[in-house]
C-alpha positions in Angstrom: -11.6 6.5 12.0 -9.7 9.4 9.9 -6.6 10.9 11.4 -5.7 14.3 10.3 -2.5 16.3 10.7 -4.0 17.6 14.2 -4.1 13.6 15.2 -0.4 13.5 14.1 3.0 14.0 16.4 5.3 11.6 15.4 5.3 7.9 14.2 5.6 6.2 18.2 2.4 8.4 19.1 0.5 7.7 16.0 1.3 3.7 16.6 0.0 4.2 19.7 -2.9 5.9 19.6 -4.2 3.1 16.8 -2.8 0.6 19.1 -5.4 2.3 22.1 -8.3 2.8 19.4 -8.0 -0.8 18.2 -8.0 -1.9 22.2 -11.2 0.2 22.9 -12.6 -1.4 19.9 -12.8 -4.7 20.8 -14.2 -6.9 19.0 -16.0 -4.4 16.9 -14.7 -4.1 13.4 -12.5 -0.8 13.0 -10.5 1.0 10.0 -8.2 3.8 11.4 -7.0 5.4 7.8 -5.0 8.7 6.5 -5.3 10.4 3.7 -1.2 9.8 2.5 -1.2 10.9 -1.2 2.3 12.6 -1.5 2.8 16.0 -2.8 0.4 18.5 -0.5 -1.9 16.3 0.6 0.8 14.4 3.0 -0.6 13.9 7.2 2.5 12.4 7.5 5.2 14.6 7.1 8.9 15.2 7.1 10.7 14.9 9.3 8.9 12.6 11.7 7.7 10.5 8.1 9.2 9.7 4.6 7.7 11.9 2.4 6.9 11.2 -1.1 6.0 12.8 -4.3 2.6 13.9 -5.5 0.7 11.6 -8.0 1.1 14.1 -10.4 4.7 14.2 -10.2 5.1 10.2 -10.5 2.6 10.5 -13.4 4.8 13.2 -15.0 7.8 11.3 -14.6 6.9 8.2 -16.4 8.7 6.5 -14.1 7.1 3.3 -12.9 10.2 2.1 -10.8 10.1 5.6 -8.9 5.6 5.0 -9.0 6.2 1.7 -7.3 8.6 2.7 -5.0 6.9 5.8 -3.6 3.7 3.4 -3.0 5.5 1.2 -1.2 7.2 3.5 0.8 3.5 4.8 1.9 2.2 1.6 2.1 4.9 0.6 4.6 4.5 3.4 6.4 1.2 2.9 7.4 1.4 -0.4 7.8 3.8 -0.5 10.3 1.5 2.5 12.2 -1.5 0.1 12.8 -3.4 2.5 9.3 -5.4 0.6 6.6 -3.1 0.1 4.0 -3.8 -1.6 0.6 -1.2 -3.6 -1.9 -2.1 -2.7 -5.1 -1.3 -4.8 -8.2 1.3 -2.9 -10.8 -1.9 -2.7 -13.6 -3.3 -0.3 -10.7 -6.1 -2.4 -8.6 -6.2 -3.3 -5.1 -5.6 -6.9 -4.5 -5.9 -7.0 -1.1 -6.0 -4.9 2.5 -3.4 -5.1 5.4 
């Protein structure tokens, strides 16, 4: 499942309506995901969500402090929505999904 901006109000409907997806799911596997880069591709936007910078920016910036933080900051985010979210390991490569 993909949630778009029209999917999005704010963070206690968007919780809820994975929580209801998940429930109708069963016992059938399910991924609920958004496409959460930073920058102008952002479904979750100010002021309901944090936003972040584009990849661009961060890559501009060489700033991996500021990289790892915006990440996290999406990463959290999601997590705490009920959305796929994946750590990734500071070289770059997923270790693992939440």
């Amino acid at each position: 499942m993909i949630l778009f901006k029209r999917n999005i109000e704010s963070p206690e409907q968007v919780a809820e309506l994975c929580r209801n997806l998940k429930r109708e799911a069963g016992d059938r596997p399910l991924l609920i995901m958004v496409d959460q880069e930073g920058g102008r591709v952002a479904r979750l936007s100010p002021p309901e969500f944090t936003e972040v910078p584009s990849a661009r920016r961060l890559s501009t910036a060489e700033d991996c402090e500021a990289a790892a933080a915006a990440a996290g900051t999406v990463r959290d985010g999601r997590s705490t929505l009920g959305l796929l979210s994946t750590a990734w390991h500071s070289e770059g490569f997923p270790l693992r999904s939440q």
